[in-house]
Backbone as ProteinMPNN parsed JSONL, in Angstrom:
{"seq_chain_A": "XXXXXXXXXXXXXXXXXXXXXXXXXXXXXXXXXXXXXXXXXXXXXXXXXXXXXXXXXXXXXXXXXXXXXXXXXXXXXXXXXXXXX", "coords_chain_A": {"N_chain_A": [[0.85, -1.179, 0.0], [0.46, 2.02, -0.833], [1.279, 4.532, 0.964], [2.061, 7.394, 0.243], [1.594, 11.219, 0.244], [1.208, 13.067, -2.791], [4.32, 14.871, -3.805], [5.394, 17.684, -2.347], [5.892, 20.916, -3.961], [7.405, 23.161, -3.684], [9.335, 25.465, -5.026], [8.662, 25.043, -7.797], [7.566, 26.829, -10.05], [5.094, 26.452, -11.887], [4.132, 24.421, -10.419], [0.867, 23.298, -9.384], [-0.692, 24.907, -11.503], [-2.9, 25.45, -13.373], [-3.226, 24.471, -16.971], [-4.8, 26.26, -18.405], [-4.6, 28.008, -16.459], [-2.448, 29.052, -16.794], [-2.224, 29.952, -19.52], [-4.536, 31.903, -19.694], [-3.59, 33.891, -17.984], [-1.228, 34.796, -19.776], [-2.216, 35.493, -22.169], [-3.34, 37.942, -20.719], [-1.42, 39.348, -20.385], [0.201, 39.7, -22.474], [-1.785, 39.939, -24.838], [-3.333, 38.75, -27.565], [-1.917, 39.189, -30.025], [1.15, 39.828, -28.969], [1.379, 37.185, -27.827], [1.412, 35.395, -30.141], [3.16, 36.363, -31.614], [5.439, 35.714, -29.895], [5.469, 32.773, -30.047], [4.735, 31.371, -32.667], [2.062, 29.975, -33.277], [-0.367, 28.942, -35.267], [-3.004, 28.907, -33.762], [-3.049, 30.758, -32.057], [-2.573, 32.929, -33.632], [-4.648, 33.028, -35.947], [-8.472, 33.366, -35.203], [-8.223, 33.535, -32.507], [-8.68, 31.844, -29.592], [-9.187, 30.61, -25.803], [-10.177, 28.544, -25.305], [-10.186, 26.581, -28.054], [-7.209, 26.73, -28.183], [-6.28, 25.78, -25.89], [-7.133, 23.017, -26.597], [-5.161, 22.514, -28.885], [-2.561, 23.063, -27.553], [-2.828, 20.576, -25.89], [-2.429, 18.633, -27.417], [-0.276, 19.143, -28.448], [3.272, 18.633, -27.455], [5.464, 19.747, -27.681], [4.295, 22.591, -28.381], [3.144, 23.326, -25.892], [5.395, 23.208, -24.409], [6.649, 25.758, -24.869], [4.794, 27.543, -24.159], [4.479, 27.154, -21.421], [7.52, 27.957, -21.039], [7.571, 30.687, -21.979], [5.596, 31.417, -19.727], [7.264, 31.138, -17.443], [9.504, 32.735, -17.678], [7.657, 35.635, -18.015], [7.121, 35.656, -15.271], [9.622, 36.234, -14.466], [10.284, 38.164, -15.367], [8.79, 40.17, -14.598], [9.388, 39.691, -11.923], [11.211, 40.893, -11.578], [11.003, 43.651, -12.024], [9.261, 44.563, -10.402], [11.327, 44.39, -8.221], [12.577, 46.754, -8.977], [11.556, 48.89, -9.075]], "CA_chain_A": [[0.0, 0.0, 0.0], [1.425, 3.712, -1.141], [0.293, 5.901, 2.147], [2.308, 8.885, 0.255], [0.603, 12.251, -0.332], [2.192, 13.814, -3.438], [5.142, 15.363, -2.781], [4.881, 19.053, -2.52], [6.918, 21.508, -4.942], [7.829, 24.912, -3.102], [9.965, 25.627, -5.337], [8.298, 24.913, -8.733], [6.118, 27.924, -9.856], [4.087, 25.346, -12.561], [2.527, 23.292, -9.8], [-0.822, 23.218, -8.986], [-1.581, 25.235, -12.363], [-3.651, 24.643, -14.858], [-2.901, 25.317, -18.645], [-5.793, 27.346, -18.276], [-4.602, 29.623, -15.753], [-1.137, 30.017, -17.518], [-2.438, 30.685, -20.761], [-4.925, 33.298, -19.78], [-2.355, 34.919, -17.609], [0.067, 35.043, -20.818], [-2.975, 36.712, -22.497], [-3.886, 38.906, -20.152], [-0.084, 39.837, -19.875], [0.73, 39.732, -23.817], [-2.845, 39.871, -25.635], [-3.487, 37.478, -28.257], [-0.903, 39.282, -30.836], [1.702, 39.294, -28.048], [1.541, 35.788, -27.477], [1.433, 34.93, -31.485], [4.407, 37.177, -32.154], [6.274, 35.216, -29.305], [4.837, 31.562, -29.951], [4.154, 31.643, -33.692], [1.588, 28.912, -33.983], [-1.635, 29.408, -35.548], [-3.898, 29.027, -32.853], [-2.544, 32.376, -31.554], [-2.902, 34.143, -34.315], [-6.173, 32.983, -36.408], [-9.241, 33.466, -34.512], [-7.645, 32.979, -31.104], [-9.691, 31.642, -28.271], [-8.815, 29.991, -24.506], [-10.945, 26.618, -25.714], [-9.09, 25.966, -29.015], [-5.481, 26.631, -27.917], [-6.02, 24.586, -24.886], [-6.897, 21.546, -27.459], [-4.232, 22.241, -29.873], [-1.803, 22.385, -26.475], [-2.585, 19.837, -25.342], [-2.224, 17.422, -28.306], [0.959, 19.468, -29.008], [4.172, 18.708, -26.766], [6.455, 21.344, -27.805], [3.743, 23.998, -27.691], [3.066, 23.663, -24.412], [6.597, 23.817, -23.42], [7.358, 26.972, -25.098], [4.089, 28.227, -23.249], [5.004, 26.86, -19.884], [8.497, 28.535, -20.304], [7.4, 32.147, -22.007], [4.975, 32.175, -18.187], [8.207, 31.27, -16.657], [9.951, 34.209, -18.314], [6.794, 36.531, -17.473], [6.852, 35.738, -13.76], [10.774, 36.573, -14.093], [10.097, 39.761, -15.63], [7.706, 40.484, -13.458], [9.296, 39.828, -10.7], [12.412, 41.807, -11.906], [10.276, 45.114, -12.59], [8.751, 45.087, -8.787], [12.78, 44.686, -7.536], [13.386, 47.669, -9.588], [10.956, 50.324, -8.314]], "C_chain_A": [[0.892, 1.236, 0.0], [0.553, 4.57, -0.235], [0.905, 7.137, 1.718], [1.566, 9.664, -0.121], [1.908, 12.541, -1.66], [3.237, 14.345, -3.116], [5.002, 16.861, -3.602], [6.48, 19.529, -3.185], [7.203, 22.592, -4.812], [8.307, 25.718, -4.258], [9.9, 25.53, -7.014], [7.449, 26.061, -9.168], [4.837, 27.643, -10.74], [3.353, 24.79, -11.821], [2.035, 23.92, -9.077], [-1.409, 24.359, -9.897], [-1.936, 24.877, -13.018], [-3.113, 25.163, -16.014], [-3.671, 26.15, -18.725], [-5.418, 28.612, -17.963], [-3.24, 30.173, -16.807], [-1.574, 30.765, -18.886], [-3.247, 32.301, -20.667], [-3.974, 34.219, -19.046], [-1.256, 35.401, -18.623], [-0.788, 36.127, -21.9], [-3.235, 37.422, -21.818], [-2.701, 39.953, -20.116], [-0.011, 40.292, -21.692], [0.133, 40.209, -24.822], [-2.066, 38.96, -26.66], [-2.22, 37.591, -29.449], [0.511, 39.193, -30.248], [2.673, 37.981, -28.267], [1.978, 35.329, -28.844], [2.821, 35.349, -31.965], [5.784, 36.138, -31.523], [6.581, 33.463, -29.89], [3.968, 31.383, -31.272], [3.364, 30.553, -34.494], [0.573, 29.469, -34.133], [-2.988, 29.606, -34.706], [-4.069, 30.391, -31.746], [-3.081, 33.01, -32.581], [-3.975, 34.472, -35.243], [-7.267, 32.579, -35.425], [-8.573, 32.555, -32.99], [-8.664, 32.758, -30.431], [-9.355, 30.43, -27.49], [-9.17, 28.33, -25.505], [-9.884, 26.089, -26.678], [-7.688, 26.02, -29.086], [-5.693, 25.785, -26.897], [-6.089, 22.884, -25.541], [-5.453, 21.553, -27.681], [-2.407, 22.198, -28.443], [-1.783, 21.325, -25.714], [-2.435, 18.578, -25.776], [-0.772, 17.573, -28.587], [2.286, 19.565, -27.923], [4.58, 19.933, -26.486], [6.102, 22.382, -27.766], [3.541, 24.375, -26.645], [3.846, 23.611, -23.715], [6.863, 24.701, -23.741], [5.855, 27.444, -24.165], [4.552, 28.631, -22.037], [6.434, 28.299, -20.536], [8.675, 30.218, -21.216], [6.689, 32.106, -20.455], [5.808, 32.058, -17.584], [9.339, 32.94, -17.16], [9.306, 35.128, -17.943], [6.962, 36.757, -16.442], [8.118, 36.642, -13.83], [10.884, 38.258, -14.384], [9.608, 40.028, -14.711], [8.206, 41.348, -12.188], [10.692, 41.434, -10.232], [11.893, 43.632, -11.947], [9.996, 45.194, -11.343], [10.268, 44.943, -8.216], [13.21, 46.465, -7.741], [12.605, 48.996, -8.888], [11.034, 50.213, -7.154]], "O_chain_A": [[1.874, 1.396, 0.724], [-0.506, 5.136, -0.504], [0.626, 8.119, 2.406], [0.681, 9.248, -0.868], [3.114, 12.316, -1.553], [3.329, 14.422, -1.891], [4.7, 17.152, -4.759], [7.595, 19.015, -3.096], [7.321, 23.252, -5.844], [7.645, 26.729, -4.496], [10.91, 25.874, -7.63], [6.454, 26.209, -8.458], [3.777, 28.249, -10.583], [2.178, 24.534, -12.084], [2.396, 24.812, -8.31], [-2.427, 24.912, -9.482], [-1.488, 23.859, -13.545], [-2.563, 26.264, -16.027], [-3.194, 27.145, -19.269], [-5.579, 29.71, -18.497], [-3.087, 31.256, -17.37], [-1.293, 31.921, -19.2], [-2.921, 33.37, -21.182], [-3.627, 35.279, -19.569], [-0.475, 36.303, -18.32], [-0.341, 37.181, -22.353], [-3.749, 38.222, -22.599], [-2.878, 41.149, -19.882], [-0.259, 41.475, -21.93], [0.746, 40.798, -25.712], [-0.9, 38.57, -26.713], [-1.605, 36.596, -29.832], [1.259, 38.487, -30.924], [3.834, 37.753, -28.608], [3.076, 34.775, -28.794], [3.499, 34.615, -32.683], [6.776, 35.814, -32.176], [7.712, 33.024, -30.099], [2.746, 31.26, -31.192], [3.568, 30.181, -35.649], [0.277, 30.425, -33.417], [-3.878, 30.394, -35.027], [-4.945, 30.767, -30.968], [-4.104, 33.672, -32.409], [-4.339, 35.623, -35.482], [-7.099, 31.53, -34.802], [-8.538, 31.368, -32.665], [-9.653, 33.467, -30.615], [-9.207, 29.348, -28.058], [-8.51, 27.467, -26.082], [-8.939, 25.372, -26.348], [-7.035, 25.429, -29.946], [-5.091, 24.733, -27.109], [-5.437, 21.901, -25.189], [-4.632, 20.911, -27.026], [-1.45, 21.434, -28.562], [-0.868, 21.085, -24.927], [-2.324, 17.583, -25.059], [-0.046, 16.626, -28.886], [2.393, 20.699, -27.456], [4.337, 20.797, -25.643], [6.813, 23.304, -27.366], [3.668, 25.543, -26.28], [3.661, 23.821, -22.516], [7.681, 25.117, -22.921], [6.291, 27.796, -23.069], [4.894, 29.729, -21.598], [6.156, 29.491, -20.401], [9.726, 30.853, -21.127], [7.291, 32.905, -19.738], [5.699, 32.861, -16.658], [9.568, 33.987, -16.554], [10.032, 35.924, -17.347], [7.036, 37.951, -16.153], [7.977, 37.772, -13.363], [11.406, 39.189, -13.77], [10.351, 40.13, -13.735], [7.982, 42.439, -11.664], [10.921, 42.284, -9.371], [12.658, 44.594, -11.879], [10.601, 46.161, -10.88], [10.323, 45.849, -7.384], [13.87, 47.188, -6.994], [13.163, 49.908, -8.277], [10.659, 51.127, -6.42]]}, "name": "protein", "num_of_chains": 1, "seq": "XXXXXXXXXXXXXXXXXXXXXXXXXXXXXXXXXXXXXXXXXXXXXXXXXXXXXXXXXXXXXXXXXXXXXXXXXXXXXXXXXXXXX"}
């Protein structure tokens, strides 16, 4: 019998999100041209919408690692811009 709980990831800033949340956070951060400019697959840039990029990510490996690591980049900005003021 496996009595472990998951093991927790302090230190990860991916877990416990959804593709959901990252993506709209990358739009909300980038807008849809943004994101397309960065991440030049079609689902960005013809009729964009949350629903049909979350398919096409999630059939598509490599898109959803350049996602994942443009929101890792964002946070870093981010976090770099609140150091600075």
């Amino acid at each position: 019998m496996n009595d472990q709980a998951p093991k927790e990831q302090p230190r990860n800033p991916l877990h416990g999100l959804t593709l959901e949340a990252i993506l709209t956070a990358l739009v909300d951060h980038y807008g849809w041209d943004g994101l397309g400019e960065r991440i030049p697959v079609r689902c960005f840039n013809i009729d964009p919408s949350i629903p049909s990029s979350l398919r096409f990510l999630r059939k598509t490996p490599w898109a959803r690692e350049k996602v994942e690591g443009l929101y890792l980049f964002m946070l870093r900005e981010e976090r770099r811009a609140g150091r600075g003021s």
